[in-house]
Backbone as a chain_set.jsonl record, in Angstrom:
{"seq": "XXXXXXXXXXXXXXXXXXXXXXXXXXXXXXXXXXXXXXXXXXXXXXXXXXXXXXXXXXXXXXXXXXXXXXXXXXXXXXXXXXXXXXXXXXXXXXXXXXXXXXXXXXXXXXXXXXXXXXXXXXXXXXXXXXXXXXXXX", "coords": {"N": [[-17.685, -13.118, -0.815], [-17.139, -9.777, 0.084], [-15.403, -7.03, -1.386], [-13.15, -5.036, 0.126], [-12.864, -1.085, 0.068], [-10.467, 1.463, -0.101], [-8.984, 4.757, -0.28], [-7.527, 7.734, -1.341], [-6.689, 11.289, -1.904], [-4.332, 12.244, -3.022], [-1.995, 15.643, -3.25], [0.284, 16.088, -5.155], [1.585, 14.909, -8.271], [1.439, 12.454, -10.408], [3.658, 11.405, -10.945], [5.074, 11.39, -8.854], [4.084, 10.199, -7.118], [3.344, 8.013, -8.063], [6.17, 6.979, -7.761], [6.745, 7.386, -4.923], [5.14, 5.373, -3.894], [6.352, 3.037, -5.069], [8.931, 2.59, -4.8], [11.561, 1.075, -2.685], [12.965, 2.484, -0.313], [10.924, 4.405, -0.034], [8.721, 3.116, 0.885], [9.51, 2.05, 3.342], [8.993, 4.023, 4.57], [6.477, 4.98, 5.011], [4.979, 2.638, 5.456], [2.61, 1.504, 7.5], [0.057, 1.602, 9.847], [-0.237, 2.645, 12.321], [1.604, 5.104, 15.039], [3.232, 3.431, 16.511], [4.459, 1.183, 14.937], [5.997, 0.455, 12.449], [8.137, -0.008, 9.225], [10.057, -1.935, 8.681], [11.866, -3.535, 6.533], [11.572, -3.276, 3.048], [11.226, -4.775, 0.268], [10.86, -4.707, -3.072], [9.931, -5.917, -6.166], [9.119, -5.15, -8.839], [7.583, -6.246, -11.183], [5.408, -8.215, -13.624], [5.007, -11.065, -12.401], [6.812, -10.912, -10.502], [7.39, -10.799, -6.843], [6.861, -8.459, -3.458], [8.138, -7.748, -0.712], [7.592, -6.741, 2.298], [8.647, -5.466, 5.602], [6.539, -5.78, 8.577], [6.085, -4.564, 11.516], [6.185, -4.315, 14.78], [7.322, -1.517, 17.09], [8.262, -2.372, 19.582], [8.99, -4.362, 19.003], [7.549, -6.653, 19.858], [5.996, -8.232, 17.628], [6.193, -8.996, 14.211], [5.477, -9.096, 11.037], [5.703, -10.67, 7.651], [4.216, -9.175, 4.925], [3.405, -9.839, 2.25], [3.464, -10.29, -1.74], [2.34, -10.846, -4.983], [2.765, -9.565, -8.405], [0.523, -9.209, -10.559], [-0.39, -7.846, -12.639], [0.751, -4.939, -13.971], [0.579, -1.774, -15.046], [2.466, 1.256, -15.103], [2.05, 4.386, -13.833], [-0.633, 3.867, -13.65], [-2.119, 1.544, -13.167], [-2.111, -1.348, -10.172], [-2.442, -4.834, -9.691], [-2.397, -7.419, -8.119], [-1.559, -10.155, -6.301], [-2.068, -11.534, -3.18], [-0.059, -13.32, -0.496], [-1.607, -14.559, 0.648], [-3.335, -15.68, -1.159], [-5.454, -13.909, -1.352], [-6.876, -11.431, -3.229], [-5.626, -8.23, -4.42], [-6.291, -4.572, -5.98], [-4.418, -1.53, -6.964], [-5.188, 1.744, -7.79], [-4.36, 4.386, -10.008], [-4.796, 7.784, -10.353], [-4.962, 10.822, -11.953], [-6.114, 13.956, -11.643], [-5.344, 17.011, -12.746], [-3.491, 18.311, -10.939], [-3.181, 16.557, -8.8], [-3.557, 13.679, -7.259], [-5.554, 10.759, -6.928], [-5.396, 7.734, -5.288], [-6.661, 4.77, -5.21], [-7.894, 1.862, -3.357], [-8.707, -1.315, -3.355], [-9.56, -4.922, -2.014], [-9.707, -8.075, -1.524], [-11.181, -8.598, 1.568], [-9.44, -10.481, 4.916], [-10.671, -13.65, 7.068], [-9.691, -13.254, 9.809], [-9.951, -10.618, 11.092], [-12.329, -7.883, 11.443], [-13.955, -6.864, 8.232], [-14.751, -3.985, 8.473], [-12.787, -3.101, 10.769], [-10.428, -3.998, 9.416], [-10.99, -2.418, 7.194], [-10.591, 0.308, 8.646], [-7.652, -0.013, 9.27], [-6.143, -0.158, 6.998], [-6.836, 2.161, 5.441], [-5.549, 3.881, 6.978], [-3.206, 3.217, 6.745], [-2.994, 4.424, 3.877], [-3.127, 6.689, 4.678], [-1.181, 7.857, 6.039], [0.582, 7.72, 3.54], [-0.029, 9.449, 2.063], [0.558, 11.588, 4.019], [3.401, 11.09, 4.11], [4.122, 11.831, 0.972], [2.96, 14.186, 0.5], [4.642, 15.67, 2.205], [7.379, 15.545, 1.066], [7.14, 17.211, -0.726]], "CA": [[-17.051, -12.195, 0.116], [-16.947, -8.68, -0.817], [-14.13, -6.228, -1.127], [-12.767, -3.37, 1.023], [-11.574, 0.036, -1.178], [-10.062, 2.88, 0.589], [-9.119, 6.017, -1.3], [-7.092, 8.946, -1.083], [-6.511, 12.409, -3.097], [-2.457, 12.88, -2.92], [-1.427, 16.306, -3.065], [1.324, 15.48, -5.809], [1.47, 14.648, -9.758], [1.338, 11.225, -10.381], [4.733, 10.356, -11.76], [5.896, 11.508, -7.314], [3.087, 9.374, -6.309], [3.904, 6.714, -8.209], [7.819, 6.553, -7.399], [6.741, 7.178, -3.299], [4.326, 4.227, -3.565], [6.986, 1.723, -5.876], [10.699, 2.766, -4.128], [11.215, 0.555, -1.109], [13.289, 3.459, 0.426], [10.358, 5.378, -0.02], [7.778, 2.201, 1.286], [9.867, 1.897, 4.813], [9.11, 5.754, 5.705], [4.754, 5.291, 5.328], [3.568, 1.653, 4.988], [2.502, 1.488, 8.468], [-1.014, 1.77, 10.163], [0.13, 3.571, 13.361], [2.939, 5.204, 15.191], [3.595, 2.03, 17.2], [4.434, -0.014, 13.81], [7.216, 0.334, 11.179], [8.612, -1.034, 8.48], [12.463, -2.164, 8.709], [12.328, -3.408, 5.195], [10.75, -3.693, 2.41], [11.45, -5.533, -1.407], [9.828, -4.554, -4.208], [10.603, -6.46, -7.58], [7.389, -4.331, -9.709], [7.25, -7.072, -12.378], [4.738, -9.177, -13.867], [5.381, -12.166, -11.44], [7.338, -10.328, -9.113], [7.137, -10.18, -5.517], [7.201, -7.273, -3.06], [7.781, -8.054, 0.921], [7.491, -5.424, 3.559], [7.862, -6.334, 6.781], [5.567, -5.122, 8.988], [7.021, -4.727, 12.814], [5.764, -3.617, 16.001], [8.497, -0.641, 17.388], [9.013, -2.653, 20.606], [9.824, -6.383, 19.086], [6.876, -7.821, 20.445], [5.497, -8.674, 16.847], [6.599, -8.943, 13.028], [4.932, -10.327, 9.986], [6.001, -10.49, 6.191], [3.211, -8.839, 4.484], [3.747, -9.616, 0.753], [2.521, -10.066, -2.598], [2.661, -11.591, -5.92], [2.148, -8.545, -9.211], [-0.138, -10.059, -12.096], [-0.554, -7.036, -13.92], [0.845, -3.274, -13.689], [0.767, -0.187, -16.151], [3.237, 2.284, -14.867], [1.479, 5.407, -12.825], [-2.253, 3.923, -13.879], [-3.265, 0.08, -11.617], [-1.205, -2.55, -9.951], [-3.57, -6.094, -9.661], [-1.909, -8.429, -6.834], [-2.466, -11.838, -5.193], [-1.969, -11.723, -1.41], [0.878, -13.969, 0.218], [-2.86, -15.872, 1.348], [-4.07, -15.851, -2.217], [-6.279, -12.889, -1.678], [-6.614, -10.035, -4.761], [-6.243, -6.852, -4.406], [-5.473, -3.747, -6.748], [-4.835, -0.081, -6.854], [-5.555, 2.77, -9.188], [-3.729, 5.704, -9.852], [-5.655, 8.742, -11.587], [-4.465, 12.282, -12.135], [-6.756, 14.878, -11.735], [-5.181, 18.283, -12.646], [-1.976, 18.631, -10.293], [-3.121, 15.904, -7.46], [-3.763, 12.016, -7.513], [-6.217, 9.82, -6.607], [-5.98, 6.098, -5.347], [-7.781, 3.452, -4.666], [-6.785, 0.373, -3.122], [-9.298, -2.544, -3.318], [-8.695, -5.485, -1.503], [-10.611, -9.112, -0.831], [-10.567, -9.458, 3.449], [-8.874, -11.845, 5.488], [-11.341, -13.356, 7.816], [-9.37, -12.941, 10.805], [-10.15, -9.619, 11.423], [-13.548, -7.78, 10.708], [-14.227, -5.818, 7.317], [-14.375, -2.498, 9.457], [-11.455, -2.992, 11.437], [-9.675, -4.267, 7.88], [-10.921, -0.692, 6.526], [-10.032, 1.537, 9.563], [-6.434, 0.022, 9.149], [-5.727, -0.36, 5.446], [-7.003, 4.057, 5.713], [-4.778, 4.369, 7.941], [-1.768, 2.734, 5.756], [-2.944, 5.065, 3.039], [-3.282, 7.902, 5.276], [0.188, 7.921, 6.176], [1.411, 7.512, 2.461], [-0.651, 10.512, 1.729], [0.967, 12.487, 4.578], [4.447, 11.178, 3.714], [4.1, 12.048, -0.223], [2.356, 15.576, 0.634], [5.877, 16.477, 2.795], [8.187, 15.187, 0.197], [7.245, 17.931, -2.043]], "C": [[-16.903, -10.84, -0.561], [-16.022, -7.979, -0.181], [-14.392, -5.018, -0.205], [-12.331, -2.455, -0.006], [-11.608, 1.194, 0.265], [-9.437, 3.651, -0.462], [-8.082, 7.266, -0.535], [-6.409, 9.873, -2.106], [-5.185, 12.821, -2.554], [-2.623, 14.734, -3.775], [-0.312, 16.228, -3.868], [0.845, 14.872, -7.256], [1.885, 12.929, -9.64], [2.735, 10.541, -10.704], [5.569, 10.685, -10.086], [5.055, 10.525, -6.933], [3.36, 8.149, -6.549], [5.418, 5.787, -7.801], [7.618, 6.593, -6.006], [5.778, 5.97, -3.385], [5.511, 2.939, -3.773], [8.274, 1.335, -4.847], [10.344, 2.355, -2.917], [11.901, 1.618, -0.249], [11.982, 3.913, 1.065], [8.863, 4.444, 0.974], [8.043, 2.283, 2.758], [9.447, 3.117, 5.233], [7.49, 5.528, 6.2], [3.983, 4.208, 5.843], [3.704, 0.814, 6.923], [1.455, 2.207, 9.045], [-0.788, 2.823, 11.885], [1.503, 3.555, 14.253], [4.27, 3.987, 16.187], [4.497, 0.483, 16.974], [5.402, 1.162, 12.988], [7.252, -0.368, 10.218], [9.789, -0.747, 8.214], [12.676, -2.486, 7.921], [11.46, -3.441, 4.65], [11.53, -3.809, 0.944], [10.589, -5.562, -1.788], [10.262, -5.0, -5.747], [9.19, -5.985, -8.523], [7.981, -4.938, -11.13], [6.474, -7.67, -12.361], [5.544, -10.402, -13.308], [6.331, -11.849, -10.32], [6.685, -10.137, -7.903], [7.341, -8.74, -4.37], [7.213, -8.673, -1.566], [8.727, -7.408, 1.559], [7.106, -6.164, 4.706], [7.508, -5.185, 7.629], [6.247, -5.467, 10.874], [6.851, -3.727, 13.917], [7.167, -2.586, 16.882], [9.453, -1.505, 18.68], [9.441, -4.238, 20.345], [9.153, -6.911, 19.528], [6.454, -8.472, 19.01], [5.482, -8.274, 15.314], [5.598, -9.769, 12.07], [5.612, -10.088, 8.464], [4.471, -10.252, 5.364], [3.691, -8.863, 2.984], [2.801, -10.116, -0.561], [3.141, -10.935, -4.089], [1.917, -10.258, -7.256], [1.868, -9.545, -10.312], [-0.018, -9.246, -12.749], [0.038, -5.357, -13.401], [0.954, -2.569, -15.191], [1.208, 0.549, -15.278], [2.19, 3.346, -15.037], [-0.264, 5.147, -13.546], [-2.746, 2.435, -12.726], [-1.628, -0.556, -11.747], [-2.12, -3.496, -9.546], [-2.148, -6.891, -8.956], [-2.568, -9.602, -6.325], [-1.588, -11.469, -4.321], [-0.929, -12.61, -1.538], [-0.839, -15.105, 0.041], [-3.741, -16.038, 0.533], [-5.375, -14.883, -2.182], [-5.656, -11.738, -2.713], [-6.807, -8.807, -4.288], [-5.606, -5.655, -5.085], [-5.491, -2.464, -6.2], [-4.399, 0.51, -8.004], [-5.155, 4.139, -8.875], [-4.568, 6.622, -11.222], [-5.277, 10.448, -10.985], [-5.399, 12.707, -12.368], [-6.086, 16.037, -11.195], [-3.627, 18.027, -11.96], [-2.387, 17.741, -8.855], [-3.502, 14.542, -8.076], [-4.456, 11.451, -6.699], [-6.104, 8.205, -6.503], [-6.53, 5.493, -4.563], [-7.474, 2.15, -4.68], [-8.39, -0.428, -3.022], [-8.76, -3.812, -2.922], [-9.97, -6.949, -0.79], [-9.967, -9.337, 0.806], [-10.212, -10.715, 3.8], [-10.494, -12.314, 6.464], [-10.941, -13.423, 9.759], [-10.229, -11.886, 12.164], [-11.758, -8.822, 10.356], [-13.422, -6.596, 9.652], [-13.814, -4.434, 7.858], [-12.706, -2.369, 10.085], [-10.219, -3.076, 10.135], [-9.519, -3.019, 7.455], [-10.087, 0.244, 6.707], [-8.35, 1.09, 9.08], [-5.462, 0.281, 7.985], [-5.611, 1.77, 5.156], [-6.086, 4.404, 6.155], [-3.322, 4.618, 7.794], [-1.479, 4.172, 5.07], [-3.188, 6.772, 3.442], [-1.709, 8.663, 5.33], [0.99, 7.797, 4.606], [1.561, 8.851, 1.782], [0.531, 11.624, 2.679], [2.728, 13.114, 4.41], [4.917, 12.155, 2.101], [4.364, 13.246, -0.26], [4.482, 16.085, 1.483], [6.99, 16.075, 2.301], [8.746, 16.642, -0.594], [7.619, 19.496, -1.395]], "O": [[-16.551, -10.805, -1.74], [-15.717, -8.035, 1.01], [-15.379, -4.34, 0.078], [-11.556, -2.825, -0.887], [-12.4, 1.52, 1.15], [-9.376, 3.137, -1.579], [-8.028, 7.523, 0.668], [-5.694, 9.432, -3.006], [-5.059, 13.693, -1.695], [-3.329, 14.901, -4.77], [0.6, 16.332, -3.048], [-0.277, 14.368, -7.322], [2.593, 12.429, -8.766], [2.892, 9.32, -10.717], [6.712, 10.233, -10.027], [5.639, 9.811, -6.117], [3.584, 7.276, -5.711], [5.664, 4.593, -7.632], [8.35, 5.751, -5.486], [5.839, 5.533, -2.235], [5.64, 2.042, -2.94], [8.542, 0.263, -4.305], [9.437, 2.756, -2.187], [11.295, 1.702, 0.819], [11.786, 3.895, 2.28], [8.095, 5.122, 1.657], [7.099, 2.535, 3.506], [9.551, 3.3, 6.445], [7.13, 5.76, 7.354], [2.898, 4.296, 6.417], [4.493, -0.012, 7.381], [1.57, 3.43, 8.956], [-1.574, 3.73, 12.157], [2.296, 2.617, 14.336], [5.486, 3.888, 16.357], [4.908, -0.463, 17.646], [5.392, 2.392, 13.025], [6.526, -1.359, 10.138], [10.396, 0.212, 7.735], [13.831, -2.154, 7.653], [10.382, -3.6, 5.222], [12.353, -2.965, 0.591], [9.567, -6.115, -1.381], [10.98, -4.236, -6.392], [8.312, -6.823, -8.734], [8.646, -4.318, -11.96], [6.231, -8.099, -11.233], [6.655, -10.675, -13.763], [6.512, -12.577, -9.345], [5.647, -9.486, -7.782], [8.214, -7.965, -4.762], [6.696, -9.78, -1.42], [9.957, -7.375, 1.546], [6.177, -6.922, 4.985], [7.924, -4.029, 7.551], [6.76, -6.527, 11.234], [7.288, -2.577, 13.939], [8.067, -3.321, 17.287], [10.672, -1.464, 18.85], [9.985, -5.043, 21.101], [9.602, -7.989, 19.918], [6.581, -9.685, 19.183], [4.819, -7.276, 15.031], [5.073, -10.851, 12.334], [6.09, -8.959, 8.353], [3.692, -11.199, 5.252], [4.346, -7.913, 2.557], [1.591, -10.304, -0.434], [4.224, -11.517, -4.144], [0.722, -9.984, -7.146], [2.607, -10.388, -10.822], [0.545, -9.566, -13.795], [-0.433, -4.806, -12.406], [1.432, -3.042, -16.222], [0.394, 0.708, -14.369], [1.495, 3.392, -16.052], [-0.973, 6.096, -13.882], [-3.527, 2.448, -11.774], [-0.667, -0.49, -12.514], [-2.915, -2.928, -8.798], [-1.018, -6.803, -9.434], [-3.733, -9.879, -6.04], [-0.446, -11.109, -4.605], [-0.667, -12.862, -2.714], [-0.967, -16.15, -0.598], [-4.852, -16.435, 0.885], [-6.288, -15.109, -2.976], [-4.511, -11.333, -2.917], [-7.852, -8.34, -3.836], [-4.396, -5.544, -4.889], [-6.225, -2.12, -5.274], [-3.627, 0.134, -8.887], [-5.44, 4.844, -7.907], [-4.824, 6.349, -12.395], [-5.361, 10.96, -9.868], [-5.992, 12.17, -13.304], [-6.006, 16.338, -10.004], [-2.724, 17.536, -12.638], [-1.94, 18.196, -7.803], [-3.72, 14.391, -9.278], [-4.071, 11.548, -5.533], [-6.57, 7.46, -7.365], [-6.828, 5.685, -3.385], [-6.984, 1.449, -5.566], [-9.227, 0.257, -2.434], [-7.616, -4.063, -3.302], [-10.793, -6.812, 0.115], [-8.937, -9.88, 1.204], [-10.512, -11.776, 3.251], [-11.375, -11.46, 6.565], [-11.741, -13.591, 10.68], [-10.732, -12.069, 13.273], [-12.125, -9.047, 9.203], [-12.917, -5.523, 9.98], [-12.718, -3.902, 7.681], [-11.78, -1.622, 9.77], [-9.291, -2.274, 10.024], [-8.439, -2.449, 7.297], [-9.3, 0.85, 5.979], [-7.776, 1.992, 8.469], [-4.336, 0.779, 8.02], [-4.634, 2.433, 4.81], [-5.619, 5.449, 5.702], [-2.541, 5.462, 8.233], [-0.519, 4.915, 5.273], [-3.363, 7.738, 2.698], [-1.299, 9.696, 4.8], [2.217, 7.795, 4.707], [2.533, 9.344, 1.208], [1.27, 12.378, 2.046], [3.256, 14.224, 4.454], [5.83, 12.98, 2.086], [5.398, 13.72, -0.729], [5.257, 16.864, 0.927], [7.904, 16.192, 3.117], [9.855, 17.066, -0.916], [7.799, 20.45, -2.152]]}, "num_chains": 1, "name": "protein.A"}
């Protein structure tokens, strides 16, 4: 099965990028694929064997899920390596170039839903993290 990566160049020094990605305050404002969808909480324990879970929640209450995770490996503002809730892997990479940040999320698909559609949405996450970050500063 091969992976999905999506990507985006933050606007922001890596040590803001990294604290708006980690801080669940900061998780409930972005991690959400469109304006339809929220997130009402989210727990983040950023340890080796720690879990995170964000829930994921349609605005009108028709539909919730616990989207969470299990951390194998992090280095503070460089990768975080994850197992899925459904035993899928997927990491991301933080890289400073100059006065903005680059990441990249990689991510083995479910097969629910198709690759593409997986993409468009996961972009969409990281679109919004981007937009949040950028109006922080």
């Amino acid at each position: 099965m091969n992976s999905v990566t999506v990507t985006s160049n933050i606007n922001a020094p890596i040590h803001k990028v990294w604290e708006y990605w980690t801080k669940e305050e900061h998780i409930e404002q972005w991690n959400f694929a469109s304006p339809e969808w929220h997130c009402p909480t989210a727990k983040n324990n950023l340890i080796k064997g720690g879990e995170f879970h964000y829930i994921m929640a349609a605005k009108d209450n028709s539909m919730s899920f616990d989207f969470w995770g299990t951390y194998q490996n992090i280095e503070s503002e460089k990768f975080i390596e994850i197992v899925l809730g459904d035993g899928r892997k997927m990491s991301v990479l933080f890289e400073e170039t100059e006065n903005r940040t680059l990441i990249t999320e990689n991510f083995e698909p479910e097969t629910e839903n198709t690759k593409e559609l997986q993409q468009m949405g996961w972009q969409m996450i990281l679109d919004n993290f981007k937009k949040y970050t950028e109006n922080q500063l």
